[in-house]
N, C-alpha and C positions, 0 to 999 in steps of 0.2 A: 513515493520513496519505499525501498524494498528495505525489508525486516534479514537481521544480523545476526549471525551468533558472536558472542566473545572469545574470547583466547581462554577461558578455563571452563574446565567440563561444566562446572552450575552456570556459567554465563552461556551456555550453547543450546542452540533451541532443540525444546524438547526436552531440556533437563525436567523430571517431577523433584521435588524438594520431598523430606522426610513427613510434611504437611500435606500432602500432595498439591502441591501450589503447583505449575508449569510455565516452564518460561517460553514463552512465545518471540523471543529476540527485541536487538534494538534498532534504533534509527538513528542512535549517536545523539539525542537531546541529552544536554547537559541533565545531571542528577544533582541529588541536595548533598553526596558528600565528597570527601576530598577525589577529586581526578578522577569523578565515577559518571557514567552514562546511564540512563533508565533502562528499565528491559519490561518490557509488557507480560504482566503477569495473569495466571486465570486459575481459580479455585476450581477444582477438577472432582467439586461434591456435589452428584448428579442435583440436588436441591438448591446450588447455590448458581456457581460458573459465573462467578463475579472477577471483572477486570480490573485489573488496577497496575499501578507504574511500581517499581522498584529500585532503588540504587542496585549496579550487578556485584557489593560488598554484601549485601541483605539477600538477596536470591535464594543462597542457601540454607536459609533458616523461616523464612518466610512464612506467615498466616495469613488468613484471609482477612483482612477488616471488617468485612459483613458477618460473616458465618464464625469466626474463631476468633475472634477479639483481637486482632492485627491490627498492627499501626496502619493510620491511614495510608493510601497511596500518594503517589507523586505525578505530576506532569510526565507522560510517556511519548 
């Protein structure tokens, strides 16, 4: 299955968030909030480059879990 951007600029691949987190798109698997999809995320600090899911509501504010004390990820 090929990887999506969303209909807003933080839901489109390649968005970096203000964290530098990047969104890597979705596949349209349901997310954990209301009427939202996951979007495959990845910490962009050359020492981490940890993956993880996110609702595309969180995208834009996004930390890493591992490296920056970020909510965990979700099923992507």
């Amino acid at each position: 299955m090929e990887w999506k951007s969303g209909s807003t600029n933080t839901t489109r691949i390649g968005y970096i968030n203000k964290n530098n987190q990047l969104n890597n798109g979705t596949r349209g698997i349901k997310g954990t909030d209301h009427r939202q999809v996951a979007y495959k995320m990845k910490c962009l600090s050359p020492s981490c480059l940890y993956e993880y899911g996110a609702n595309g509501t969180d995208v834009f504010q996004r930390k890493c879990p591992k490296c920056q004390n970020g909510n965990q990820g979700i099923d992507y």
